[in-house]
N, C-alpha and C positions, 0 to 999 in steps of 0.2 A: 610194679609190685607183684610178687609170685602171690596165687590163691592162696597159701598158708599164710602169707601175711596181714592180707586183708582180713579175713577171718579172728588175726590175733587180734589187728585194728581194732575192728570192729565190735571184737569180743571187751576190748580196755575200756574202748568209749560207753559201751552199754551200763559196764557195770560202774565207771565215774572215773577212768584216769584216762587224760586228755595231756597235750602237750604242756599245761600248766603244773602238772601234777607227774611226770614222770618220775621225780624221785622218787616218791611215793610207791609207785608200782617196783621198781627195783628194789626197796624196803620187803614190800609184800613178798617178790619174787624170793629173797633174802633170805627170812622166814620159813617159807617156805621149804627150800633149801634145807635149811637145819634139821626142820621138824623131821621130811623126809629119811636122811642122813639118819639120825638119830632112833626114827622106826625103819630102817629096813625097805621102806619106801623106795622101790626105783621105775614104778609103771604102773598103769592098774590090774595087768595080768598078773599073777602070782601073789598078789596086796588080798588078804581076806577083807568079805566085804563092812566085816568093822573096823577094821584098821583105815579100809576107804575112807568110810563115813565119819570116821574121826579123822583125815588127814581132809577131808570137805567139811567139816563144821570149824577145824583148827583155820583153815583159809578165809574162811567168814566173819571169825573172831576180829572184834572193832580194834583191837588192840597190836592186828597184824596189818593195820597199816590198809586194809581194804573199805574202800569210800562208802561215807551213810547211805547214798542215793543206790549202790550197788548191796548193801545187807539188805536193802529194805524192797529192792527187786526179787531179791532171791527167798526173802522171807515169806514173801507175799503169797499168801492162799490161793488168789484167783492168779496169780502167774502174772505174766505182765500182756500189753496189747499184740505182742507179735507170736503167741500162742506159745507161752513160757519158755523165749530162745535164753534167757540168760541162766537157767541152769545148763542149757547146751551150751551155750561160749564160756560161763564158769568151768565147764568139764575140761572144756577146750582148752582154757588160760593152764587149768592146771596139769594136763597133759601135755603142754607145751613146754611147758615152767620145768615139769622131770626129763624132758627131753633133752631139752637143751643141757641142765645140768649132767647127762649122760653124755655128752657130744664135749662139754667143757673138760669130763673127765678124761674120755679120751685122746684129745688132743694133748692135752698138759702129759698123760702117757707117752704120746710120741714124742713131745717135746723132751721128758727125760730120758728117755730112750736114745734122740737122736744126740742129746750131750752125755752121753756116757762111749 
């Protein structure tokens, strides 16, 4: 596994999606997606930082498919035992999450590209 993947691993498992539950995370990733799309979301650079912080509370929302055990890390006051990484692998998931969705876009680009 390349270090960015472990990282993602690791980031899935902290916050509650495990190989039981992948669908779930592609859900979430899903969501994600739209929301972004739909605000102009494509990175954190050039995102004002309230558009951040609502495209990070819209990710946390129990209804986007993100696991109890992961809102209740992330909600949590005192942070969690490993000196609050899960807002750092939260960042991570969702930096990742717009990343990929950039890379999906430009491939599908080439793809219509190369059938014309």
């Amino acid at each position: 596994m390349r270090k960015e993947d472990q990282a993602t691993s690791r980031a899935k498992s902290q916050l509650g999606w495990g190989e039981d539950n992948e669908d779930e995370y592609r859900k979430w990733r899903r969501h994600l997606k739209v929301h972004a799309l739909m605000n102009k979301i494509t990175g954190r650079r050039g995102t004002s930082n309230t558009a951040w912080e609502a495209f990070k509370a819209f990710a946390m929302d129990s209804k986007n498919e993100l696991p109890s055990s992961g809102r209740k890390l992330l909600k949590s006051a005192k942070g969690d035992k490993d000196g609050d990484k899960a807002h750092e692998r939260c960042h991570h998931l969702l930096l990742d999450s717009l990343k990929k969705d950039r890379e999906t876009e430009v491939k599908e680009g080439l793809a219509d590209t190369a059938l014309q």
